[in-house]
C-alpha positions in Angstrom: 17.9 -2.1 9.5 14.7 -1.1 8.1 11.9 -3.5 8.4 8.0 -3.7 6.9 5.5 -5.6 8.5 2.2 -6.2 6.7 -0.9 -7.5 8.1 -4.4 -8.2 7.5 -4.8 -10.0 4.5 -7.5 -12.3 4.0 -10.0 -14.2 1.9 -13.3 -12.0 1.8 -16.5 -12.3 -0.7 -16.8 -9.5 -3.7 -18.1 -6.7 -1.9 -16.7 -7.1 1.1 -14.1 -5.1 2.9 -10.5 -5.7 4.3 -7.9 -2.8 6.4 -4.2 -4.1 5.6 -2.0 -2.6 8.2 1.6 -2.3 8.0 4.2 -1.1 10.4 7.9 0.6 9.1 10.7 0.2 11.8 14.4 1.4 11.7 14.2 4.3 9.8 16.4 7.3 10.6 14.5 10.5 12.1 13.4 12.2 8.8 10.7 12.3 5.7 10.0 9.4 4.5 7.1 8.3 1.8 5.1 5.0 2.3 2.9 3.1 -0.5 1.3 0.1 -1.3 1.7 -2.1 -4.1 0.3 -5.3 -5.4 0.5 -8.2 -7.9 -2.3 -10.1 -9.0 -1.7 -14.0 -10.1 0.3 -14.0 -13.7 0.4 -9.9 -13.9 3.2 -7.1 -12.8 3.5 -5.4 -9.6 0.9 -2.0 -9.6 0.6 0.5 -7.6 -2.0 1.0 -5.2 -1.7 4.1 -3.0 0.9 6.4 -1.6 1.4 8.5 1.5 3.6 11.3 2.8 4.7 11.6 6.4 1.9 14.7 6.6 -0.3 12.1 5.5 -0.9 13.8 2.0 -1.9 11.2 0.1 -2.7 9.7 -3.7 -3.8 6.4 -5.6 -4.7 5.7 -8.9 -7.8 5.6 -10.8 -8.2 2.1 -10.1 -9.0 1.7 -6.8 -9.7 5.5 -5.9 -13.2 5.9 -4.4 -13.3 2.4 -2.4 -9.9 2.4 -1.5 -8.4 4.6 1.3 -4.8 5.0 2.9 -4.3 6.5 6.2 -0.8 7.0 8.5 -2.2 7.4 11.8 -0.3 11.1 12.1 2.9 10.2 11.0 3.4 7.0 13.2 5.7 4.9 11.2 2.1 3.1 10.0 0.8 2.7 6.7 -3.2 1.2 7.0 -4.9 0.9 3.7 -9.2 0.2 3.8 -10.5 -1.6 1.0 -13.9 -1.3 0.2 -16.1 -2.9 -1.8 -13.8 -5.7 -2.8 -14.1 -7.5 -6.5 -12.2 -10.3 -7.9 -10.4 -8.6 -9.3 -8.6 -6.9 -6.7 -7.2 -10.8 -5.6 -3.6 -10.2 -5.1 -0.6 -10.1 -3.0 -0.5 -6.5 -1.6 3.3 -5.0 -0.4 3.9 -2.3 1.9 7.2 0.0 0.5 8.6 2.9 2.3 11.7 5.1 0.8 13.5 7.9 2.7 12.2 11.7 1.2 8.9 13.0 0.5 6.7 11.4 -2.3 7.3 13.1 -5.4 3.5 13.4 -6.8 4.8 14.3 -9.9 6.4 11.0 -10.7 3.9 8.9 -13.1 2.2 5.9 -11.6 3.9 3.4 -13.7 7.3 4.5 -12.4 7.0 5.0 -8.9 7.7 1.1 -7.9 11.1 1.7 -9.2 11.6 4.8 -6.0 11.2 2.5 -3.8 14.0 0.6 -1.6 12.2 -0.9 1.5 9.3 -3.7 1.0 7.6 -6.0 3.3 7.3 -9.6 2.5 4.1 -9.1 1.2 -0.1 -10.0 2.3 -2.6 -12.0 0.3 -6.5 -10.8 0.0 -8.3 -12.8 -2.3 -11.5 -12.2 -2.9 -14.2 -14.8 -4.2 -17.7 -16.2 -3.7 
């Protein structure tokens, strides 16, 4: 049974920074493609950032430059460091896996839909 474990979430001031670590278990030997996802209060589910087992990663304009994802070489991990925290990003951040490579072609508004593993979820909210 595959199983996501998020941690790390928080309450931190606008300019502040949080790592959100999450843990896959129970995958068979293989590729597999991790991401993370979140939904702020009234909106749909975005996208955040993606990784590949080889730890090739990608994230969307939104949060690229102050947001970072990292895999610790392949280890069944998924740590993403937030930087430079606004309001704005107050939300509840998911960790996803699927089996295969990411497909970096896929548009960002489609890849939620790839994935078939998710964690339970982690708040960050971030206010003064």
């Amino acid at each position: 049974q595959v199983q996501l474990v998020e941690s790390g979430g928080g309450s931190v001031q606008p300019g502040g920074s949080l790592t959100l670590s999450c843990r896959i278990s129970g995958l068979t030997d293989g590729d597999y493609c991790m991401g993370w996802f979140r939904q702020p209060p009234g909106k749909e589910r975005e996208p955040v950032a993606r990784i590949d087992i080889d730890g090739v990663n990608m994230m969307p304009d939104s949060v690229r430059g102050r947001f970072t994802i990292s895999n610790d070489n392949g280890k069944n991990t998924a740590d993403l460091q937030m930087n430079n925290l606004t309001p704005e990003d107050t939300a509840m951040y998911y960790c996803a896996a699927h089996e295969g490579r990411c497909d970096w072609a896929m548009a960002w508004v489609l890849v939620e839909y790839i994935y078939n593993y998710w964690g339970q979820g982690t708040q960050v909210t971030v206010s003064s």
